[in-house]
N, C-alpha and C positions, 0 to 999 in steps of 0.2 A: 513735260519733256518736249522739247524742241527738237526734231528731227533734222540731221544733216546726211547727206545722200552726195557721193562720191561716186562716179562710175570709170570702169574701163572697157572700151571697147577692141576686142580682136577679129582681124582677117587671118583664118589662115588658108592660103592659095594652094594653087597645086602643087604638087611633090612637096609641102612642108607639113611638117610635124608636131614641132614644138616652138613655142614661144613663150614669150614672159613680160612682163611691165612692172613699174613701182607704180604705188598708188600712198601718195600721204594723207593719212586718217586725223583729224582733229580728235581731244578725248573729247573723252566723256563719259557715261553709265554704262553702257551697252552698246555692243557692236553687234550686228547683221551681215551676214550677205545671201544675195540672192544671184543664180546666171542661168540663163538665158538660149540656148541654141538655137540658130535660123542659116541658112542658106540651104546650096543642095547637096551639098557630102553627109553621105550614111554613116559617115562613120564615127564612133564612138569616143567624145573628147573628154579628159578627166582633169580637173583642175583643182591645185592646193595652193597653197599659201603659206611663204614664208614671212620670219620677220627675225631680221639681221642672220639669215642662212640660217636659223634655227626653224623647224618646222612647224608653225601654228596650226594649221590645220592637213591631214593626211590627203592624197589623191582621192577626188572621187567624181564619178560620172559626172558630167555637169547635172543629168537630169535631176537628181537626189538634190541640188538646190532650187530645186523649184518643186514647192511642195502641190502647186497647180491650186491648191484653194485658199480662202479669205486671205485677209490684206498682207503687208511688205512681211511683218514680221512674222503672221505666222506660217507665210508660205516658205521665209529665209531660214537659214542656220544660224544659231545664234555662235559667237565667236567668244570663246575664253582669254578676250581681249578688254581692254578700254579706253582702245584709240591713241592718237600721239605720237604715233610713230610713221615708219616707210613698212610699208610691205610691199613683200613681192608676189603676186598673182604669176601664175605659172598653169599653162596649157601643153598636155598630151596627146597628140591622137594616139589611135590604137594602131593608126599604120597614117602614111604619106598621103595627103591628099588628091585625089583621082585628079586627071585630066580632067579639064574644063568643068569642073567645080569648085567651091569654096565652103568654110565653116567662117559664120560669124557666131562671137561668142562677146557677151555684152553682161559682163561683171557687175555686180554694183553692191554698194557697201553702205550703208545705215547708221550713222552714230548718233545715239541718243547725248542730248544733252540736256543739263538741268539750264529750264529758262532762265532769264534773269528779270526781274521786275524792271 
């Protein structure tokens, strides 16, 4: 399988809360994703995933995509997808981001593909 890796990256600054990207996935076998939290806001961001407004996958902390051990796939969720399409990536905080902080959140998305000779 030939791995192809799609990422998105979010700021979200002070007083905001929510935002969103499309991200277009190649198919494939098997889709991934894994995210990521860094900056200095504590506070609690949850991120799902639509595709064409329909829900593929429900809210959830960002942390519960990072399973923190061995490799891409098995720290990521796997996705009852197989690529091909727009998705939309979609962030909540749990409240507005404080004064003079930020949350970076850095999406990223794994599609397996069968090699070709």
């Amino acid at each position: 399988m030939k791995p192809n890796y799609k990422s998105v990256l979010f700021v979200l600054n002070e007083n905001e809360q929510i935002k969103d990207k499309k991200v277009t996935l190649d198919s494939g076998e098997r889709v991934f994703v894994a995210a990521v939290k860094g900056g200095t806001s504590n506070e609690s961001v949850r991120v799902s995933i639509d595709e064409n407004g329909s829900e593929l996958h429900p809210p959830m902390d960002v942390k519960f995509y990072d399973g923190q051990f061995g490799n891409f796939k098995q720290r990521a969720l796997e996705l009852d997808h197989k690529g091909g399409s727009d998705l939309t990536v979609k962030l909540n905080a749990s409240a507005p981001i404080a004064n003079g902080e930020k949350a970076i959140i850095e999406v990223v998305f794994l599609t397996e593909k069968t090699a070709s000779c």
